[in-house]
N, C-alpha and C positions, 0 to 999 in steps of 0.2 A: 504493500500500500504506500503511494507517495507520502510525503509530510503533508505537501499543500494540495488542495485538487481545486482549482477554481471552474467554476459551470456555469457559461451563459452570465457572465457578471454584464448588469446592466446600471447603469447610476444616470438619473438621471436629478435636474435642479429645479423647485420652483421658480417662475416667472413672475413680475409683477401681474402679468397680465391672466397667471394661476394656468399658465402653457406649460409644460413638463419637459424640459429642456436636455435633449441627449448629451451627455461627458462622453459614458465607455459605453459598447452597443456589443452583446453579445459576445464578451469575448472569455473564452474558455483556454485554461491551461492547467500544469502539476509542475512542483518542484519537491525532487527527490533529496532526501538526506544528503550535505554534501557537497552537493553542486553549485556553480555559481551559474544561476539563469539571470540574464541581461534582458532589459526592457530600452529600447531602442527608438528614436524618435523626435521629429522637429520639437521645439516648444509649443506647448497647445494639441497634441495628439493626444492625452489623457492618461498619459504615463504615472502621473502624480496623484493623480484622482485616483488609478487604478492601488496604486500604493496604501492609501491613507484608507482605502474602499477597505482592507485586507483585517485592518484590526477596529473598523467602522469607528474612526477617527474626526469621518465628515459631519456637521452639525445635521440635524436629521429633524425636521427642517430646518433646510430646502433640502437638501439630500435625500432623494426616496431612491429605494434599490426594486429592481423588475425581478421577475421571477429567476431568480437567482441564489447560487446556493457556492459558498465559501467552507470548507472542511479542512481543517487540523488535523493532524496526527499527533498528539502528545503523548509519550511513554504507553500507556495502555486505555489511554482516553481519546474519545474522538470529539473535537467538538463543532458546533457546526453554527460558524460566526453569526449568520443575520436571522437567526432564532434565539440567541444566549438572551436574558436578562440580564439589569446591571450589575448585580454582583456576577454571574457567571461571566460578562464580558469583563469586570475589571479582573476577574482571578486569570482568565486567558490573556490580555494585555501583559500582566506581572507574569505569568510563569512562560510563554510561546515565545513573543514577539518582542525585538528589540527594532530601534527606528535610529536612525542617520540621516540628519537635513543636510542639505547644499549649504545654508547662511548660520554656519555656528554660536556666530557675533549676536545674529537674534534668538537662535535659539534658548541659548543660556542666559538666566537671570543676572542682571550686570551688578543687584545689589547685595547677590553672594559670595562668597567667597567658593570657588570651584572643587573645593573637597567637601565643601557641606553640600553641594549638592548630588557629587557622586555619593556622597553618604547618605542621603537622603532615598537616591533610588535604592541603593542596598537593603535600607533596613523597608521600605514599601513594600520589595518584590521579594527577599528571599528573609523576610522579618527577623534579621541576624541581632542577635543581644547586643546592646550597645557596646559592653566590650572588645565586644570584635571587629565594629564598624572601621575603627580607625588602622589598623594592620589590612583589611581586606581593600580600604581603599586606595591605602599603598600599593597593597601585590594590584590592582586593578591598573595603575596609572603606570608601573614599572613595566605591565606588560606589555602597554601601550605606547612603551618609548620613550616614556617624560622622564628625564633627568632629573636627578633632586627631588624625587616625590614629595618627602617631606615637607621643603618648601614650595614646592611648586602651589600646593594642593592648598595654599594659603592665601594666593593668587586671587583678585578678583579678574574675571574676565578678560575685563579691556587690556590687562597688563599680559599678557599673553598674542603669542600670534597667532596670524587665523591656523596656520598649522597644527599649532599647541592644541587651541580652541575645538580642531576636529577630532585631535587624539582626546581631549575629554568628553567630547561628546559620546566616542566609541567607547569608553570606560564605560558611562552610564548605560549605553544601550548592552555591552557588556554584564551589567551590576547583576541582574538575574538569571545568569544564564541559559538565555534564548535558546530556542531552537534557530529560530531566521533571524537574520540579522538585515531589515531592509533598508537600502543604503540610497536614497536619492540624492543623484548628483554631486557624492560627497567628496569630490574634488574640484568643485566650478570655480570657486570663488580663490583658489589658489593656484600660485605659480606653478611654473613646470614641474621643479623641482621638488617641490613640496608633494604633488600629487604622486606622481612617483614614488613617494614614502607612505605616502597614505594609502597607496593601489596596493603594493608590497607588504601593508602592515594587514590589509582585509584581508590578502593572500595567504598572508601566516595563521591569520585567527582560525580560517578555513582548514587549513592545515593541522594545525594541533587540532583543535576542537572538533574537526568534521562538522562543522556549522552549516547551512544553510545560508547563501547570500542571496537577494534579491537585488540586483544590481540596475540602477534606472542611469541610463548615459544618454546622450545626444552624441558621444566621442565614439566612433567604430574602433577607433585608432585602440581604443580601452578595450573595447570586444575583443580586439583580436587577441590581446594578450591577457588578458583577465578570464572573460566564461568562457563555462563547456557548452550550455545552450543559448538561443537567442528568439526574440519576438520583437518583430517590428511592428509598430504601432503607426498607426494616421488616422487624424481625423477620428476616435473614441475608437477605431476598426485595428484589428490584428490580420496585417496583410501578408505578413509571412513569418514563418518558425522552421526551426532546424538546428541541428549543431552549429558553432563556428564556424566550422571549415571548410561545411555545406553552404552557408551564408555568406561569405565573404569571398570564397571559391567559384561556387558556382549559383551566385541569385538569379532567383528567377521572377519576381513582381518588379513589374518598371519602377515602384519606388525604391525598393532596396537597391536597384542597377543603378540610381540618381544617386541614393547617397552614397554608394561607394565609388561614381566619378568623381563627385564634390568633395572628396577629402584631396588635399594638397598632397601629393608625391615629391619624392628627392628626384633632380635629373628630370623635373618638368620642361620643356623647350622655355627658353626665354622669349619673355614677351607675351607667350599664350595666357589668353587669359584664363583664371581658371573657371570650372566649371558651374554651375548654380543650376536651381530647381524653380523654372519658371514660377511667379504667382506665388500666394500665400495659403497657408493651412487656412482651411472656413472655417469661421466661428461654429459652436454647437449650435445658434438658433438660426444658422442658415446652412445646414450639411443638403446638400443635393440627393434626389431621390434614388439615384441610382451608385454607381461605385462613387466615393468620395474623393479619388483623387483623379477622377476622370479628366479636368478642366485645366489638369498640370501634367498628362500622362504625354509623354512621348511617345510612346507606343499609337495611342488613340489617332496620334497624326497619321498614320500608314493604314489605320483599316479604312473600310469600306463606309458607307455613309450608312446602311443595315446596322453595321459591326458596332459601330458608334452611338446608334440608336442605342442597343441592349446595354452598352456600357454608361449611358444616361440614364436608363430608366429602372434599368433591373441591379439590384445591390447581387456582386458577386458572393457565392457559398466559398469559406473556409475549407476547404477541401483537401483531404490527406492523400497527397501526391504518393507517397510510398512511408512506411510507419515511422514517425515522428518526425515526418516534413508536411510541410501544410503550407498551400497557399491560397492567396483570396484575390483572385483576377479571371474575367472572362478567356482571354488571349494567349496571358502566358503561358510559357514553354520552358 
């Protein structure tokens, strides 16, 4: 049985106008003990929503979920998210799921000091006697790289770099020891250098602990060297899935072919400009009735005016090309 089995997740948001406004639109996946499954995708494909969907994080309302069904695997419990009440969702919150944002600087409270608050998750999620809160918050921050825990951990925020700031964020989402460890974007807002520590430290956590990552990137560049699986997202839709080396190798949805022209290569011809993705992601209260990235697809140029019909009107089925490849396209091959 996988950890996560996601089925038909649908989220959509109230409107002023009391219109039910599509985010993620049917999209179904699993993430097995272990592995790092990548979620792929311009900004605004509903990568983030799908994330925060997973431990129902989103205010509820406007957040309403369609007939859809989120299941855990925990030790010998299964539980199954958008049925729990609040204490069964806050015990599953504390014992499953740890979280990793993009913006550490906001995440963390700036009026504490940053050992009181990984001590804080400590004693929350694993109810540890307070004698022990302060050594475990050390082994937690030692593990994560911070030099000087002792003093570090005394730290308020600001006095810290955003580096530091994402090694304590992964302390805290650390503090209970998770099953998944879901990471959005948690290299954006830092340098080269920096994220290359913080890619390498996920790597290791996965490592020793046989963790679970949910890895949300917009960077292929990350995919290729970070997960074993991937799902590309557009537009609230999951247009294609596959290993890495299937995905990067050999794509087959015109979006995935776009985004992997659109990354910069070494030994690109000088002068060439480089590549871009016609037009922009639709907002969710204006998605097209038919495939959602029709109106940017390259492909759509070369068919038939028929061919183009069906690709306007009819939304393509997620369809299992051969067993754990999946694509969502009239056309492609």
């Amino acid at each position: 049985m996988s950890l996560l089995e996601v089925k038909n997740l649908s989220v959509f948001f109230e409107s002023d106008s009391s219109r039910l406004v599509p985010a993620v639109s049917d999209l179904s996946f699993s993430a097995e003990k272990g592995e790092i499954l990548a979620l792929v995708g311009e900004s605004g494909c509903g990568k983030s929503v799908t994330c925060l969907s997973l431990a129902r994080l989103l205010p509820e309302p406007p957040a309403v979920y369609g007939k859809s069904q989120i299941i855990f695997s925990h030790k010998e419990r299964r539980y199954d998210v958008l049925k729990l009440n609040s204490s069964g969702l806050r015990e599953f919150r504390r014992t499953c799921v740890g979280y990793i944002f993009q913006e550490p600087s906001v995440s963390l409270n700036p009026v504490f000091r940053v050992g009181d608050q990984i001590a804080e998750s400590i004693r929350l999620r694993n109810k540890t006697a307070s004698g022990e809160v302060f050594p475990e918050t050390v082994r937690l921050l030692e593990q994560v790289g911070i030099p000087e825990p002792e003093k570090k951990m005394k730290a308020y925020p600001h006095e810290l770099s955003g580096g530091m700031q994402q090694r304590i964020m992964i302390a805290m989402a650390l503090a209970g020891e998770p099953d998944i460890l879901i990471a959005d974007e948690p290299s954006t807002a830092l340098d080269v250098t920096i994220q290359a520590q913080i890619l390498d430290l996920l790597r290791s956590i996965r490592d020793k602990r046989g963790m679970t990552i949910l890895l949300v990137t917009h960077n292929l560049g990350i995919v290729a060297e970070m997960a074993d699986r991937v799902i590309i997202m557009y537009a609230g839709h999951s247009m294609e899935s596959g290993s890495v080396r299937e995905i990067i190798d050999g794509a087959m949805h015109p979006y995935t072919k776009a985004l992997l022209e659109a990354v910069p290569k070494l030994g690109r011809e000088k002068g060439k400009p480089l590549a871009t993705i016609r037009g922009n992601v639709p907002a969710p209260s204006n998605y097209p009735p038919g495939c959602r990235f029709y109106g940017r697809c390259a492909l759509a140029d070369r068919l038939s005016d028929s061919e183009r019909r069906l690709c306007a009107e009819k939304v393509p089925e997620f369809i299992e090309i051969r067993k754990g490849r999946h694509c969502r396209c009239h056309y492609s091959k």
